[in-house]
Backbone as CSV, one residue per row, in Angstrom:
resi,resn,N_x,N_y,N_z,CA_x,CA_y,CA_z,C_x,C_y,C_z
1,UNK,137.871,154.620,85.175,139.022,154.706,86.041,140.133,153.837,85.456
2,UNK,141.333,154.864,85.476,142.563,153.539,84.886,143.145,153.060,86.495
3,UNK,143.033,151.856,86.119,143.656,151.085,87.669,145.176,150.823,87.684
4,UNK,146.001,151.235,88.232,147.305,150.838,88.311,147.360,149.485,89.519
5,UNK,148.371,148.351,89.118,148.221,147.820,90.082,149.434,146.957,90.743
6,UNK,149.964,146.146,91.736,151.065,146.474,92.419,151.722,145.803,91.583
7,UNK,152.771,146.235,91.121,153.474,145.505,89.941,154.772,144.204,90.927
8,UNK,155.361,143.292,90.083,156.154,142.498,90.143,157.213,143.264,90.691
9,UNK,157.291,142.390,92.445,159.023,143.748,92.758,160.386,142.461,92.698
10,UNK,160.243,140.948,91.955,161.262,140.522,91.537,161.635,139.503,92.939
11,UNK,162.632,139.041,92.623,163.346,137.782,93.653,161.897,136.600,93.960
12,UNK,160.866,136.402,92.957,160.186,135.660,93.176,158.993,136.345,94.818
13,UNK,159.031,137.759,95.030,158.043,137.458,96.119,156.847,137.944,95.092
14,UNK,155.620,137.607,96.575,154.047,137.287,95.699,153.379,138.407,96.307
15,UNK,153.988,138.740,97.512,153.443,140.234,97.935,153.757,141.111,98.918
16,UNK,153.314,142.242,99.465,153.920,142.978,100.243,152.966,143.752,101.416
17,UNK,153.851,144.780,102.023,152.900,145.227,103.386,153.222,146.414,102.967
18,UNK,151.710,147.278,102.748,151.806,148.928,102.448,152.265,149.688,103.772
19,UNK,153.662,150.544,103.448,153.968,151.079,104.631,153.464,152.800,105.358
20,UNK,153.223,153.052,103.735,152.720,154.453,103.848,152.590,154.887,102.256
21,UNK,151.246,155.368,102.409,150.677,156.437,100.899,151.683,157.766,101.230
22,UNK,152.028,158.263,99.671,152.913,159.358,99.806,152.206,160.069,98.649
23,UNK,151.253,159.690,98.099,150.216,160.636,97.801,148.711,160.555,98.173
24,UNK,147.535,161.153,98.243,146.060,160.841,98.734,145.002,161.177,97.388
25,UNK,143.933,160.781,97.712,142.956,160.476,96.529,142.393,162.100,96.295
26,UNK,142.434,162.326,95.297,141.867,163.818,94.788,143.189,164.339,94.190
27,UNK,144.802,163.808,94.696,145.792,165.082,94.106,146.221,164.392,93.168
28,UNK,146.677,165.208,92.206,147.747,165.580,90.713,149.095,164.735,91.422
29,UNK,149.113,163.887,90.389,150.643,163.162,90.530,151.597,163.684,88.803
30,UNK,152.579,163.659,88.942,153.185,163.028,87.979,153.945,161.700,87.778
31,UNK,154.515,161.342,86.370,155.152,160.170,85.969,156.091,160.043,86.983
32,UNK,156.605,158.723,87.426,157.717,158.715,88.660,157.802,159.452,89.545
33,UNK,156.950,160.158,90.225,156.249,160.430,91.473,156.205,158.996,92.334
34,UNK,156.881,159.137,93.492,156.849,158.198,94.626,155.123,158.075,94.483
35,UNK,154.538,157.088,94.738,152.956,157.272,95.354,152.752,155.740,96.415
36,UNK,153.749,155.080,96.882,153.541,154.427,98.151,154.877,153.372,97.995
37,UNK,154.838,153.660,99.819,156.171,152.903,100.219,155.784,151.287,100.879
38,UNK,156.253,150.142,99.965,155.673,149.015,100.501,156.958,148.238,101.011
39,UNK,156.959,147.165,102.145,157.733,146.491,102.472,158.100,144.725,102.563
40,UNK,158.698,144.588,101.796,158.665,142.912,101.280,159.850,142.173,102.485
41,UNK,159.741,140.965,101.977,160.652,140.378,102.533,161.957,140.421,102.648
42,UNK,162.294,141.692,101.795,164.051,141.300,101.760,164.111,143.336,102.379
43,UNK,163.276,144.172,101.674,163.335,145.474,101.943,162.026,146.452,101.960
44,UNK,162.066,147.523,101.736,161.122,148.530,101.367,161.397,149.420,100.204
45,UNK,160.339,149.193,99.823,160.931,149.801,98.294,159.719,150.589,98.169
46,UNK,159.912,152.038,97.086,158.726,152.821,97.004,158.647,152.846,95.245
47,UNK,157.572,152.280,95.033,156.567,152.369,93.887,155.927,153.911,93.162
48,UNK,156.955,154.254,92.153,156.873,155.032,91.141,155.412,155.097,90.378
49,UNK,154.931,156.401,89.909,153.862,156.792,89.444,153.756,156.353,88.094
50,UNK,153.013,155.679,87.168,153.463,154.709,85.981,152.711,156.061,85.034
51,UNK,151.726,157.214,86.060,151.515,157.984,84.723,151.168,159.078,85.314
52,UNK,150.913,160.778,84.539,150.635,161.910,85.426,149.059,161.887,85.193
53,UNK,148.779,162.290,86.317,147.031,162.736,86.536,146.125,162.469,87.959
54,UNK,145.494,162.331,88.124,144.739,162.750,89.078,144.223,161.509,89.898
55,UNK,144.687,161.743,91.238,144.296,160.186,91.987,142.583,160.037,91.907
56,UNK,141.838,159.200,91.820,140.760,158.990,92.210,140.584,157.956,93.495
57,UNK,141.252,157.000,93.194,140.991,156.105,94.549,142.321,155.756,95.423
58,UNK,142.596,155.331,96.153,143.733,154.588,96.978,142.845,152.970,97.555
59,UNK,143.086,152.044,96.841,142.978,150.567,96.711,143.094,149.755,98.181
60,UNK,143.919,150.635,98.733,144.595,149.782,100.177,145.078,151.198,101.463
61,UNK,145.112,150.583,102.443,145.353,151.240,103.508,147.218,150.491,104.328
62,UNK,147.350,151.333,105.005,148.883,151.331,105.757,148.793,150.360,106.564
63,UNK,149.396,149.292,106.182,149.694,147.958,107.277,148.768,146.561,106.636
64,UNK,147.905,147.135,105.361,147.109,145.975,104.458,149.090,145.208,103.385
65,UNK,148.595,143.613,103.459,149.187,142.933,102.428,148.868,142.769,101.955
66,UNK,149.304,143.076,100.078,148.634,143.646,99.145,149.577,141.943,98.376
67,UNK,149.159,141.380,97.359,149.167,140.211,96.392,150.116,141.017,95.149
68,UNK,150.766,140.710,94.571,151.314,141.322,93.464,150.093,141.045,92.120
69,UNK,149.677,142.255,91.843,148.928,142.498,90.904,147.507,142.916,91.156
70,UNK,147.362,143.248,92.382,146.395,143.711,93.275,146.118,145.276,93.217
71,UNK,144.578,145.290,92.511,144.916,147.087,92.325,145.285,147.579,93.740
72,UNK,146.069,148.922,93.320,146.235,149.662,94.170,146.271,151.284,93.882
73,UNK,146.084,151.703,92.799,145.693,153.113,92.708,145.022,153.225,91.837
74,UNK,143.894,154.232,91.897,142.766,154.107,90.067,142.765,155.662,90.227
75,UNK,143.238,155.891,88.545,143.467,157.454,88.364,141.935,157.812,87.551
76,UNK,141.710,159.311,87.575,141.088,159.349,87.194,140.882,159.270,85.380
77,UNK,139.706,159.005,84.680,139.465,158.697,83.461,139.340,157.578,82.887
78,UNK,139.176,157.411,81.627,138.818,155.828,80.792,140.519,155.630,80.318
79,UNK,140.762,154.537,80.508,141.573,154.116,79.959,142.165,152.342,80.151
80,UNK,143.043,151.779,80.038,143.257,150.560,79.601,144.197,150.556,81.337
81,UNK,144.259,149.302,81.486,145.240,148.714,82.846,146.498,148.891,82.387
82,UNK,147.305,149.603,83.493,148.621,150.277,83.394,149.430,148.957,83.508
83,UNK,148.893,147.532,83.992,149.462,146.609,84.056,150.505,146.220,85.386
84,UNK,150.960,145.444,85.612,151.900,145.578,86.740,153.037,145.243,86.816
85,UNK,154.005,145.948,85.769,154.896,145.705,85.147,156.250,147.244,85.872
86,UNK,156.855,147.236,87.002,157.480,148.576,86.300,159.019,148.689,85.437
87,UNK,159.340,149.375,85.009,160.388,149.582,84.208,160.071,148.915,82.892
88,UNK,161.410,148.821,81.874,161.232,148.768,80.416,160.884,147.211,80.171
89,UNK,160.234,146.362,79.305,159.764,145.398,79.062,160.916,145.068,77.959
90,UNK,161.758,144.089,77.934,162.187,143.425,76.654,161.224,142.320,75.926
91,UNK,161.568,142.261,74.498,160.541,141.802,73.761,161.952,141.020,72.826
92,UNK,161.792,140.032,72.474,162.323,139.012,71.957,162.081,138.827,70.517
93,UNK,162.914,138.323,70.015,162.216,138.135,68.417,162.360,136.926,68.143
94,UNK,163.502,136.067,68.655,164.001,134.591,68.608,163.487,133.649,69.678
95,UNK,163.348,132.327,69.332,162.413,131.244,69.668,163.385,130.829,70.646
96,UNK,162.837,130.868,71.667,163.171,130.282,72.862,163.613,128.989,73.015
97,UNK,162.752,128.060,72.535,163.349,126.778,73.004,162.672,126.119,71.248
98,UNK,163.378,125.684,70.458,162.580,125.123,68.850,162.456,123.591,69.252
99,UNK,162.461,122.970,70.067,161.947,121.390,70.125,161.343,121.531,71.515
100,UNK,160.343,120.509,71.558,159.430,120.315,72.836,160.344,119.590,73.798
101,UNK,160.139,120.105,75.033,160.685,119.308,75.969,159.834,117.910,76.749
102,UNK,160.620,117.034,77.239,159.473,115.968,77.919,159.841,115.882,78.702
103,UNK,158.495,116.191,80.198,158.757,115.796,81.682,157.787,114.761,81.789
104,UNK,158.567,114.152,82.787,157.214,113.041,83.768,157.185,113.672,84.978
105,UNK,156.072,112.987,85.068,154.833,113.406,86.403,155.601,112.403,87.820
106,UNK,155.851,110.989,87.228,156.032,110.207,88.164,157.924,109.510,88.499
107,UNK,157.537,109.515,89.532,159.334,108.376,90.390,160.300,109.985,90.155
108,UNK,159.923,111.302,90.275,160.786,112.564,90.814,161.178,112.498,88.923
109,UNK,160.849,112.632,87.826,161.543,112.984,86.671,161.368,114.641,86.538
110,UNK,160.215,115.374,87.379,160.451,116.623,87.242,161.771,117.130,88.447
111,UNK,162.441,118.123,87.775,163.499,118.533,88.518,163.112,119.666,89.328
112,UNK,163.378,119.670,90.714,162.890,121.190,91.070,163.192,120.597,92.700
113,UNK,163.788,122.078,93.687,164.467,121.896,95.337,162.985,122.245,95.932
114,UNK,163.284,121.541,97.086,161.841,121.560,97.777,161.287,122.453,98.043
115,UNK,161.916,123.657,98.106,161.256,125.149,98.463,160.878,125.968,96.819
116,UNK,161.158,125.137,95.561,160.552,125.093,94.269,159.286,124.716,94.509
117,UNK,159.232,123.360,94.742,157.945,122.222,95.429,156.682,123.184,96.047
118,UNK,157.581,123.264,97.279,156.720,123.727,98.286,155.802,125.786,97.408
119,UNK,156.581,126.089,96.804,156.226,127.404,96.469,154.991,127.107,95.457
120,UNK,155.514,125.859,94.311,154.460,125.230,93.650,153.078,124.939,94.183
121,UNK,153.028,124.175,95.187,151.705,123.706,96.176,151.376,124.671,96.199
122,UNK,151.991,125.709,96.932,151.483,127.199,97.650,150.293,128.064,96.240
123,UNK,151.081,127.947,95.369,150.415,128.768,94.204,149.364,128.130,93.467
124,UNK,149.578,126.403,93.467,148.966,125.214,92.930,149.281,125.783,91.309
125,UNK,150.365,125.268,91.118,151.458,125.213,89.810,151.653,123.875,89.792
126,UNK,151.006,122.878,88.373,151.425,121.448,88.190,152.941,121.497,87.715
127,UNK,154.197,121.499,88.142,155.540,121.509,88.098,155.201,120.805,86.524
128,UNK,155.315,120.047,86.073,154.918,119.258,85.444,154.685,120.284,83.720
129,UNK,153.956,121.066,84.014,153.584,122.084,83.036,154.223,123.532,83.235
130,UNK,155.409,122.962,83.584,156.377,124.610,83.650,157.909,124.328,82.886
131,UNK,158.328,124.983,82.093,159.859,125.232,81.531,160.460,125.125,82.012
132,UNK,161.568,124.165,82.456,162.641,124.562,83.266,163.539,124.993,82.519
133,UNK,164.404,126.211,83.631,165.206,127.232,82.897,166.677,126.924,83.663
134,UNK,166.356,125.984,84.583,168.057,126.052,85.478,168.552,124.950,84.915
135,UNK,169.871,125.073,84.865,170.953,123.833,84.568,170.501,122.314,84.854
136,UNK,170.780,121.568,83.898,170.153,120.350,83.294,168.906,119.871,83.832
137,UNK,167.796,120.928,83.272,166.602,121.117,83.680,166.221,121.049,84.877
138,UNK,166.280,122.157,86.104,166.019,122.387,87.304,164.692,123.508,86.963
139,UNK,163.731,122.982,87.439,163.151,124.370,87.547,163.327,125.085,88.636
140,UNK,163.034,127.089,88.611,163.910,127.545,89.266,162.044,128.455,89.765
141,UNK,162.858,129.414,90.961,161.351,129.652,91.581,161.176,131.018,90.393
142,UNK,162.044,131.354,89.501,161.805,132.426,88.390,160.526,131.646,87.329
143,UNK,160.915,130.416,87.031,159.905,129.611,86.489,158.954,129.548,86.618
């Protein structure tokens, strides 16, 4: 079974509430075929078919909160995880950052707003061992 699974829907959320399957287990989908409408914190957004072929399972039911990266559809056949990625992936060729950065642990030297903090605890992320990417090193909840 290839497992598709709920991909990253962005602005930092971690997961969502399935609102309705818009396809069922046994039918023929194609590529970008709607196949379920989920609802996050900011909207509802419906999740595109990442490939054509044949449902085998449905992962979750209408009104389950599903984790981002949580299977949620397995098509039929052998194949590799569709991943939970949707749209085009950029790929980089140049080095991000060429010297090491140094944080401390202690007296607040890591930078980051309390709802950074608090999202950290939540996930249990040592701040400490993350990049900061915001202006004169803030880490940001993209981080």
């Amino acid at each position: 079974m290839n497992i598709f699974r709920l991909p990253d829907l962005g602005e930092g959320l971690q997961e969502a509430e399935l609102v309705e399957w818009r396809v069922a287990a046994g039918e023929n989908v194609n590529v970008d075929q709607p196949l379920v409408a989920v609802e996050t914190a900011k909207a509802v957004v419906e999740i595109p078919s990442p490939q054509a072929g044949r449902i085998e399972r449905l992962f979750a039911a209408a009104g389950d909160v599903i984790r981002i990266g949580a299977p949620l559809v397995g098509f039929e056949g052998a194949g590799q995880d569709t991943g939970s990625v949707v749209g085009a992936v950029q790929h980089g060729a140049g080095v991000v950052r060429d010297q090491p950065i140094s944080v401390g642990h202690a007296g607040g030297a890591v930078r980051a707003t309390p709802a950074v903090r608090a999202l950290a605890r939540k996930l249990n992320v040592d701040l400490g061992m993350v990049t900061p990417s915001g202006a004169d090193g803030l880490i940001t909840t993209q981080d």
